[in-house]
C-alpha positions in Angstrom: -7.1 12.4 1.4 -10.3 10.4 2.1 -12.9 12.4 -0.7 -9.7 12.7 -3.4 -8.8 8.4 -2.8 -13.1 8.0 -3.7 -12.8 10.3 -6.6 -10.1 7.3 -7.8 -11.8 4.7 -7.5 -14.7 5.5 -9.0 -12.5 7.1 -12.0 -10.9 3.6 -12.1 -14.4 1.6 -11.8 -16.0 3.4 -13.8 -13.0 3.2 -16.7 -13.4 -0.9 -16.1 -17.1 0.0 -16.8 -17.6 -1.7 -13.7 -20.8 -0.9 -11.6 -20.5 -0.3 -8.1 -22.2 -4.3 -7.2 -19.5 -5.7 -9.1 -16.5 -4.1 -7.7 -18.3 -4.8 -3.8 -18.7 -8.2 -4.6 -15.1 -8.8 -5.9 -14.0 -7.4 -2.8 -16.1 -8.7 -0.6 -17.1 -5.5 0.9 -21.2 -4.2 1.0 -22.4 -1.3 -2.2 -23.3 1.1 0.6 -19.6 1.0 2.4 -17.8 1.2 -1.1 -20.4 4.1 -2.0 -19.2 5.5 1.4 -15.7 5.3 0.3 -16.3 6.4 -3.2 -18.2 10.0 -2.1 -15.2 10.9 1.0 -17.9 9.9 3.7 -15.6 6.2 4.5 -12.3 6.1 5.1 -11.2 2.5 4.0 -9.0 0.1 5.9 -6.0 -0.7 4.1 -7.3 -4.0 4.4 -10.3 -2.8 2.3 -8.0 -0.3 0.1 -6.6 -3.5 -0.8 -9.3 -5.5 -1.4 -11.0 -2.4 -3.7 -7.5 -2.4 -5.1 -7.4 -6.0 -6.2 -11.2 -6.2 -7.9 -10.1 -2.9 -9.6 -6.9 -4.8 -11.1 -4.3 -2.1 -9.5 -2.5 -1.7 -6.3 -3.7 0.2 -2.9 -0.4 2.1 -3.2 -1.7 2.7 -6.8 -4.9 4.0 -5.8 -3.6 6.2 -3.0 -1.1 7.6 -5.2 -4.0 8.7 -7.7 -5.7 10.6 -4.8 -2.7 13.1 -4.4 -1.0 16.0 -6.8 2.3 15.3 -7.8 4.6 17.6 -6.6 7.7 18.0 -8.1 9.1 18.8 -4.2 7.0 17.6 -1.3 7.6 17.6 2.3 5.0 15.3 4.2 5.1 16.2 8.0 4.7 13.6 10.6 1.8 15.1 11.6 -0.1 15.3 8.3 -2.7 13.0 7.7 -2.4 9.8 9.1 -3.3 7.9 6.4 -5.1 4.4 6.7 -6.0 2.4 10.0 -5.2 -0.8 9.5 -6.2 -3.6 11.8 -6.7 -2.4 15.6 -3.3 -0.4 15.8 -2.5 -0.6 12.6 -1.5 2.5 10.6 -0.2 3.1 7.5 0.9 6.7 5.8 2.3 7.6 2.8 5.1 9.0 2.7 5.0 10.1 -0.9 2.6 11.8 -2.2 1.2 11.7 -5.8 2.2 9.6 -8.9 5.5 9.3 -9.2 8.4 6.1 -9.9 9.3 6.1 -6.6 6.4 5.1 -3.5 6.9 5.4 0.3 4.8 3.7 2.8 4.9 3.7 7.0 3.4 0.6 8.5 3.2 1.1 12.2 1.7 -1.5 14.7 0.7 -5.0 13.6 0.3 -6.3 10.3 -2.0 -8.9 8.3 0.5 -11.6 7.4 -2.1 -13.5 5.1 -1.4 -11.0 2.2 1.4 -12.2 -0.1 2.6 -9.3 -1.5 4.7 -9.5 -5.4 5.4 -6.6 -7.4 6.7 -5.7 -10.5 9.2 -3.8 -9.0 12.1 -4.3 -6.2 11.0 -2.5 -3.1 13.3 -2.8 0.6 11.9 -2.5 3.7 13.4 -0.7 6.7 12.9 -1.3 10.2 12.4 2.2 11.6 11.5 1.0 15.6 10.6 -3.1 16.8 11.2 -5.7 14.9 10.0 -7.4 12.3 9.5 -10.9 10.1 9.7 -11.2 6.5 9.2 -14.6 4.8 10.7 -14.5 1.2 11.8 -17.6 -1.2 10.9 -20.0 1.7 13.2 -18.2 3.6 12.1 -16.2 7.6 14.2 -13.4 7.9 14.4 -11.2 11.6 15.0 -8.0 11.2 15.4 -5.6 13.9 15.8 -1.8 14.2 18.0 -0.3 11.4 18.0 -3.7 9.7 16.7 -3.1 5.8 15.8 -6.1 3.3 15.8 -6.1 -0.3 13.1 -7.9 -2.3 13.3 -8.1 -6.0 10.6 -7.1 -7.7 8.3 -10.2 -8.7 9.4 -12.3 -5.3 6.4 -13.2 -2.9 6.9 -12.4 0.3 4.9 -11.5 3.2 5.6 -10.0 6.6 4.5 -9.3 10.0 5.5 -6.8 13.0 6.8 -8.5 16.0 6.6 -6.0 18.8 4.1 -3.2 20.0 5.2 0.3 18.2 7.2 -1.3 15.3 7.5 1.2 12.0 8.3 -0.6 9.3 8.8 1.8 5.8 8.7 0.2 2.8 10.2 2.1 -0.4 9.2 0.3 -4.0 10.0 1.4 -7.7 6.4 2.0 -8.8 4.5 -0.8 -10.4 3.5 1.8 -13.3 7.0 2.2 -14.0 8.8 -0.5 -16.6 12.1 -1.2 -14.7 14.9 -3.3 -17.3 17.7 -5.6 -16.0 21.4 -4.0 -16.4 22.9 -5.3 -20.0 26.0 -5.2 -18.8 25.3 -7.8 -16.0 
C-alpha cells in the first residue's frame, strides 16, 4: 500500500499546486520524511496520514482510499497488509479497499483522543474486543464488546480505547459522497 498511498499524495499536492515545503510545514512534519512518504520508502503514522491529510484539505481515509483499485468485489484477509501503526500499539487497517461510498476502518490498541473527528457523513463504530469511550454532544459514552454507536454525520466526537487489545471498526458513508435527509421525515 505504502508506494500507491505516496503516488496520492503527491497527485493531490501537486493538484493544490502545492510544493513539497508547504504541505510539511502545514503538517508539521520535515520535506525529507514527507518525500519519504511520497516515493513508498516511509510508511506514515496515521497520526501523520492525518496530519498530510489535513494540509492537503482531504481525509486520511480519503487518501488511503485513493492508494487502492476499486474492486467491484473485494475480500481483504486478516492477514493482508496491516495497514498504519499508530501510536506504540496502535494499528489501523482498512477494511475496504479503494474509492467507494462506503469506508471501513480497524483501530486496534490505543488511540489519540486529541483528534476531534466530524464528517460529512454518519459513520457507527463497533466494539469488536475491549472497550471503548466515545465523547459526542457533551455526552461520554462506554461501550463494551458488541456495543455499536451511531454518530450523525457533522457531530464532533472523539474517542479512545480503554483496554489492551481493543478493536474498534468504524464504518462511515464516504465524505465524497453527497448524502440528503429523507423528505418524508
Amino acid at each position: 500500500m505504502t508506494p500507491r498511498l505516496g503516488d496520492g499524495i503527491r497527485r493531490r499536492r501537486r493538484a493544490l499546486d502545492l510544493t513539497l515545503a508547504q504541505v510539511a510545514r502545514r503538517a508539521a512534519l520535515s520535506v525529507p520524511f514527507l518525500s519519504q512518504v511520497e516515493n513508498g520508502r516511509a510508511r506514515p503514522s496515521m497520526r501523520s496520514l492525518q496530519s498530510i491529510a489535513d494540509a492537503l484539505g482531504t481525509t486520511a481515509v480519503q487518501l488511503m482510499a485513493a492508494a487502492e483499485e476499486a474492486r467491484r468485489v473485494d475480500v481483504v484477509r486478516a492477514d493482508d497488509d496491516p495497514g498504519l501503526a499508530g501510536t506504540g500499539e496502535a494499528r489501523v487497517r482498512p477494511l475496504v479497499r479503494g474509492h467507494h461510498a462506503l469506508h471501513a476502518l480497524e483501530f486496534t490498541g490505543p488511540h489519540d483522543t486529541d483528534r476531534v473527528f466530524a464528517h460529512r457523513n454518519d459513520e457507527i463504530l463497533y466494539v469488536a474486543d475491549g472497550a471503548a469511550e466515545v465523547r459526542a454532544e457533551g455526552v461520554t459514552h462506554r461501550l463494551g464488546r458488541g456495543d455499536t454507536l451511531y454518530v450523525a454525520g457533522g457531530v464532533p466526537h472523539t474517542w479512545t480505547a480503554l483496554e489492551a487489545g481493543t478493536r474498534v471498526l468504524l464504518v462511515a458513508v464516504g465524505d465524497h459522497v453527497e448524502v440528503t435527509a429523507d423528505p418524508h421525515r
